[in-house]
Residue, then its C-alpha position, 0 to 999 in steps of 0.5 A: x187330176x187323171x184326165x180320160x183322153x181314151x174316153x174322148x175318143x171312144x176307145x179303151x186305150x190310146x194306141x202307143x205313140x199317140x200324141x195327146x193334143x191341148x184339144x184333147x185335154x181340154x175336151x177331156x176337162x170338159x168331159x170331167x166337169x173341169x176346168x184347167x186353171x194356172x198352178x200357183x206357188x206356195 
């Protein structure tokens, strides 16, 4: 799954070197209707 952190911010593009943060990702999920869950093995 893509995750649009840019969006969460309003803007296009994240400026270079920006750090993503786990509030970004998880209020990106949020945006997407998803929900982060532990990878399992196979």
């Amino acid at each position: 799954m893509l995750l649009d952190v840019a969006a969460v911010h309003g803007v296009d593009v994240l400026p270079p070197g920006y750090g993503v943060t786990a509030e970004d990702l998880d209020l990106a999920a949020k945006r997407a209707g998803a929900e982060p869950a532990r990878a399992t093995s196979r």
